[in-house]
matplotlib code that plots the C-alpha trace (Angstrom):
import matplotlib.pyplot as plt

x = [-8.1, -9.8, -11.3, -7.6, -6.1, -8.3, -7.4, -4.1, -4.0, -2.1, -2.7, -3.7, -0.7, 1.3, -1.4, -1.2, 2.9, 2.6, 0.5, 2.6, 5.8, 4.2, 2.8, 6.5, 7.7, 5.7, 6.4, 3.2, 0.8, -1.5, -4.1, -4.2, -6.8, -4.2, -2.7, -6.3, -6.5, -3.7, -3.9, -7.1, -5.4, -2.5, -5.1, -7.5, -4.3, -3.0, -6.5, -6.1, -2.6, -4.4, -7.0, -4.4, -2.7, -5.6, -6.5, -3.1, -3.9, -7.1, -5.2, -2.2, -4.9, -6.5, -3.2, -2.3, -5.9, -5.4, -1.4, -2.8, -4.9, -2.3, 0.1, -1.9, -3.1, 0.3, 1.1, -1.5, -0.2, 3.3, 1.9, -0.1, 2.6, 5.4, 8.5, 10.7, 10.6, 8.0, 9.0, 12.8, 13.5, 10.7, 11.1, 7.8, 9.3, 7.1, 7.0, 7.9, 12.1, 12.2, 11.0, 12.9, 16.1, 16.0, 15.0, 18.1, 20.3, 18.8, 19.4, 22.9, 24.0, 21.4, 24.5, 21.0, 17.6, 14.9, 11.3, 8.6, 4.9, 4.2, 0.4, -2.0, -1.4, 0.6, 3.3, 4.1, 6.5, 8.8, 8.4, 10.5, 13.0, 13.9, 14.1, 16.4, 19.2, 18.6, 17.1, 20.3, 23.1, 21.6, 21.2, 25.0, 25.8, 24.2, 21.2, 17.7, 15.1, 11.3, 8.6, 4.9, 3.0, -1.0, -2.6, -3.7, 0.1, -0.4, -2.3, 0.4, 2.7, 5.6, 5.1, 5.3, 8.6, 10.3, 9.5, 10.6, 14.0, 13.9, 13.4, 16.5, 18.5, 17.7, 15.0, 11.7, 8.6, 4.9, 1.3, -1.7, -5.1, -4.9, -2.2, -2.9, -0.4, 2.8, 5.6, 9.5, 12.1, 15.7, 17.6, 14.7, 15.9, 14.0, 10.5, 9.3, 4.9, 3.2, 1.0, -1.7, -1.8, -4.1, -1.9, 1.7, 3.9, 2.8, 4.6, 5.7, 7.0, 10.2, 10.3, 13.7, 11.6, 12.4, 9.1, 7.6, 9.8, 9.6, 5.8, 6.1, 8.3, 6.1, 3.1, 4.9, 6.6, 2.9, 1.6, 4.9, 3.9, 0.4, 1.3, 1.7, 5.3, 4.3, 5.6, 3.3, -0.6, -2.9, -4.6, -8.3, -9.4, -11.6, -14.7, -13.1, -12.0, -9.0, -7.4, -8.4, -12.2, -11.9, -11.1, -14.1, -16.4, -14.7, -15.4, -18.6, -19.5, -18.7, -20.4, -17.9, -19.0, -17.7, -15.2, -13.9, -12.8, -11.9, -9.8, -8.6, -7.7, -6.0, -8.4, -11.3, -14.5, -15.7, -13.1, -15.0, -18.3, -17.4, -16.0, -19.1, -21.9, -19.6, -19.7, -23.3, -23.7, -21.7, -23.7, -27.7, -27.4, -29.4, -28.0, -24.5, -25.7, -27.3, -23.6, -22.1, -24.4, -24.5, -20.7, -20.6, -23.1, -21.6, -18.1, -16.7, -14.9, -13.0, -10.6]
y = [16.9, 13.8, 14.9, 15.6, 12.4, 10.2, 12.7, 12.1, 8.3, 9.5, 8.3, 10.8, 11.2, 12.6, 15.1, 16.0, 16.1, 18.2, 20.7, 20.8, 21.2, 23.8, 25.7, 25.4, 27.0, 29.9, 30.9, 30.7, 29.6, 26.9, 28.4, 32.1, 33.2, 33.9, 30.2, 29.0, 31.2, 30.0, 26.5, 26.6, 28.3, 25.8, 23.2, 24.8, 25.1, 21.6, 20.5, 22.7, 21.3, 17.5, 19.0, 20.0, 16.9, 15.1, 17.0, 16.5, 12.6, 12.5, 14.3, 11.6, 9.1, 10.3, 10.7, 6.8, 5.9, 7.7, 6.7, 3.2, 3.7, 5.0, 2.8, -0.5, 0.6, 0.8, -2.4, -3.9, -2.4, -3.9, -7.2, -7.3, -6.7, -8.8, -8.4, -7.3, -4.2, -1.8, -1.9, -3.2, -2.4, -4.9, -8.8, -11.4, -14.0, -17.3, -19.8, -19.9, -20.6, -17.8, -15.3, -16.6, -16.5, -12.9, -12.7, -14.1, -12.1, -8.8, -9.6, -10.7, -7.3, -4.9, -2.0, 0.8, -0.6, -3.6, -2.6, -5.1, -5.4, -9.1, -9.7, -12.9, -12.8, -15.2, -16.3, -19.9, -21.3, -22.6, -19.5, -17.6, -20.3, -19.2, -15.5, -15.7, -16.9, -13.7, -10.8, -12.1, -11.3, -8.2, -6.8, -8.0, -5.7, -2.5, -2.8, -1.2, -3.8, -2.4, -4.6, -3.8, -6.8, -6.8, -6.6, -9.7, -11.1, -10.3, -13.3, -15.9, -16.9, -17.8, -14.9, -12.5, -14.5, -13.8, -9.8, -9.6, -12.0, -9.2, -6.3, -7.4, -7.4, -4.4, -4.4, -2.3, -3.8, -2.1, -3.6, -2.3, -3.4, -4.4, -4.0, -3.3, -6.0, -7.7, -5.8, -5.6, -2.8, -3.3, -0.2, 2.1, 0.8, -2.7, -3.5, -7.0, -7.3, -10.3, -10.6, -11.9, -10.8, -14.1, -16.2, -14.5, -17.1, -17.9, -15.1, -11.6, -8.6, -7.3, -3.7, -1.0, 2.1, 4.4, 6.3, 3.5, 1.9, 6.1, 5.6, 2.0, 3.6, 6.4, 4.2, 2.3, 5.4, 6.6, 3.3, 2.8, 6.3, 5.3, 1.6, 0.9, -0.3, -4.4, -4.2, -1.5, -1.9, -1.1, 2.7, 3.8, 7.0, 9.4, 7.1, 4.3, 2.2, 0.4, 0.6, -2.9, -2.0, 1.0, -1.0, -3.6, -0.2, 1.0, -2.5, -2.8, 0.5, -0.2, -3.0, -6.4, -9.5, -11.3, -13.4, -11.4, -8.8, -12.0, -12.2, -8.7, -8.4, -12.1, -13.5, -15.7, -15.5, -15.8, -12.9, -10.2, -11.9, -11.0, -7.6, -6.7, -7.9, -5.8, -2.4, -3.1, -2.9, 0.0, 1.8, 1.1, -0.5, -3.6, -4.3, -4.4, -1.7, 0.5, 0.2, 1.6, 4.1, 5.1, 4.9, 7.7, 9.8, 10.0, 11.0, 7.7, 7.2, 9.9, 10.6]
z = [24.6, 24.6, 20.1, 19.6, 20.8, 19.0, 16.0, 15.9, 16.9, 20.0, 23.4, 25.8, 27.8, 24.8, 23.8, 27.6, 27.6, 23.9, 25.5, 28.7, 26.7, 24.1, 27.4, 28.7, 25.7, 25.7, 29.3, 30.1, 33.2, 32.6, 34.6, 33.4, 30.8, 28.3, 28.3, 28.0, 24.6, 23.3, 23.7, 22.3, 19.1, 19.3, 19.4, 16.4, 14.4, 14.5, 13.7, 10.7, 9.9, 9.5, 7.9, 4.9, 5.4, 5.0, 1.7, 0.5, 0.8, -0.9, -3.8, -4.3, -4.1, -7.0, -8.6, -8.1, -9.9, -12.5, -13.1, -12.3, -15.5, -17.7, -16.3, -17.1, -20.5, -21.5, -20.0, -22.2, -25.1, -24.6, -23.8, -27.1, -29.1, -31.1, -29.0, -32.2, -33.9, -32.6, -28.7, -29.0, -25.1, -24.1, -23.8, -23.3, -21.1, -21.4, -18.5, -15.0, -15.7, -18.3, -15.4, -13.0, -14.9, -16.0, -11.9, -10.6, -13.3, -12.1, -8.3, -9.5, -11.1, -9.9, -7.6, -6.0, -5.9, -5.6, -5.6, -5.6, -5.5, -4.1, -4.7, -4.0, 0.1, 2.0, -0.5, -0.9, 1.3, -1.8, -3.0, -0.1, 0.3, -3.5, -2.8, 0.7, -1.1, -3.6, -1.4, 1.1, -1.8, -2.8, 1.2, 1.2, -1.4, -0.3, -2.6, -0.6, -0.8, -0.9, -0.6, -0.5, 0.3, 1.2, 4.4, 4.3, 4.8, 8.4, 9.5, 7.3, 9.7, 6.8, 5.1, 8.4, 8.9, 5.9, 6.3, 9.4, 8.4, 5.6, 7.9, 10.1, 7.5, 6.0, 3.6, 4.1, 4.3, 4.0, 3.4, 1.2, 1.3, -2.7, -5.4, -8.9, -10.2, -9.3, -10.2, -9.9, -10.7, -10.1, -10.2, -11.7, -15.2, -15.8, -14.7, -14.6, -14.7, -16.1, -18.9, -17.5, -13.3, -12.6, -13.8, -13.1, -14.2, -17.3, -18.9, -18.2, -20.3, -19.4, -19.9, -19.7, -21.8, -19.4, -20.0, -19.1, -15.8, -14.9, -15.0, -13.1, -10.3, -9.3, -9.3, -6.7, -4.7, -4.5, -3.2, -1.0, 0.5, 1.9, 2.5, 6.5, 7.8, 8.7, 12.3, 12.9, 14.3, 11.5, 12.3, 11.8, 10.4, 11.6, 10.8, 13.0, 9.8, 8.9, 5.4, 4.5, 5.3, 3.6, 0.7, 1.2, 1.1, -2.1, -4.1, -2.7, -3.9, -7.3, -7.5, -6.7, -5.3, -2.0, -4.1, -6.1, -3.3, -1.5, -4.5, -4.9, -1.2, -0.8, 1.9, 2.2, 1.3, 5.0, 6.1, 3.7, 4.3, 8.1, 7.3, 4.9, 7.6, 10.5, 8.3, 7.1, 11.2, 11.7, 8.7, 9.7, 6.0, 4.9, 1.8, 0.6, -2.1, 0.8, 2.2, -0.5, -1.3, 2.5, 2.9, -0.1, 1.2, 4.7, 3.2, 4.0, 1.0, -0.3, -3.4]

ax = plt.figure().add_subplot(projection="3d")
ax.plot(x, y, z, "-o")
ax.set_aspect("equal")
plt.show()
């Protein structure tokens, strides 16, 4: 009971009430022989059923890297590229006003959908006070509001504010270790990315291809599937880790320093620093290369 519940993140008194109610269901006694068998087959076959699920994970995961790929070499294609002839769907929007202007059009006249990757961590206070007025018109209208933000949200007071004045509302709200880029796409039609994801506001292209805002919206359904609802207590997997170290292992493993997964991941240079010594611990590893390497090597980091 006790390899099961820890499993499937249960606690044990609802393995022990599944098992009861299965056992109910198959008119069976708990005590005979026979109920013994088949609660160990029930139990061998749910253990299968996350096995599957858990290869099903591993392959959307390497789905997303490689549509992240694609995704972003297109992206830099567009971005390179005189905004006239060759692409005439695609606008470059220079400077903070000419984004925010096409922004406050879209969340006038968008009728279905808002999705939005919010990168760089706790978002600055000026910044919400801009969007309520906005993301409060469109929940008015009927319009579903998705927002993937990063873990790292979580410990930012504000930012945890405005989700959850979000959530009540009735937008959706998830968190992601890292995001590839910030991103918006109002109505699966336009999709807003910046030029440059450092420096988001110095300009961004404005894309309606609809190969390409196709592309843009399954990158972020795939992302929106693994992301973690923000109310929610962040899970471990089998090796005991959370998706934010899982993450650190990853960059470490190909090679990033402490700032720029500090970077990457929206958090401070201590906070990895911190994580890194903790998994270097939890490894037997005493470098951060060894961690890697030994992360790999014990199936730690997968797809």
């Amino acid at each position: 009971m006790s390899d099961l519940s820890e499993t499937l993140d249960w606690p044990p008194e609802r393995v022990t009430a599944a098992f009861n109610k299965m056992i109910h269901l198959s008119s069976l006694d708990p005590e005979s022989e026979v109920s013994k068998s088949r609660i160990t087959q029930i139990r061998s076959s749910l253990i299968s059923f996350l096995d599957r699920q858990e290869e099903e994970l591993i392959r959307r995961q390497k789905e997303i890297a490689t549509s992240r790929q694609v995704i972003f070499q297109l992206l830099a294609e567009y971005a390179e590229t005189d905004t006239g002839d060759r692409h005439p769907r695609t606008r470059r929007l220079e400077g903070r006003e000419a984004i925010q202007s096409l922004i406050r059009t879209m969340a006038d006249t968008c009728t279905s959908e808002v999705a939005v990757f919010a990168t760089g961590g706790g978002q600055p206070a000026e910044s919400l006070e801009a969007a309520k007025p906005l993301d409060s018109a469109v929940l008015e209208r009927g319009v579903r509001v998705r927002y993937v933000y990063l873990d790292s949200v979580r410990n930012d007071g504000a930012t945890t504010a405005y989700a959850q004045w979000l959530t009540r509302r009735g937008g959706q709200v998830r968190t992601v270790p890292h995001l590839p880029t910030r991103l918006l796409i109002y109505d699966r039609a336009l999709a807003i990315a910046p030029v440059n994801p450092q420096v988001a506001d110095a300009a961004a292209i404005a894309l309606e291809d609809l190969g390409v805002v196709s592309a843009l919206q399954a990158l972020f359904e795939r992302t929106w599937e693994q992301a973690s609802p923000l109310g929610e207590d962040r899970t471990r997997d089998a090796q005991g880790l959370t998706a934010q170290e899982r993450a650190v292992l990853e960059l470490l493993a190909r090679g990033f320093t402490d700032e720029m997964i500090a970077r990457k991941l929206a958090v401070s240079v201590r906070t990895v620093r911190r994580m890194t010594a903790s998994l270097m611990t939890r490894l037997n590893a005493s470098s951060r290369f060894q961690a890697g390497a030994l992360a790999v090597a014990r199936n730690w980091l997968r797809g």
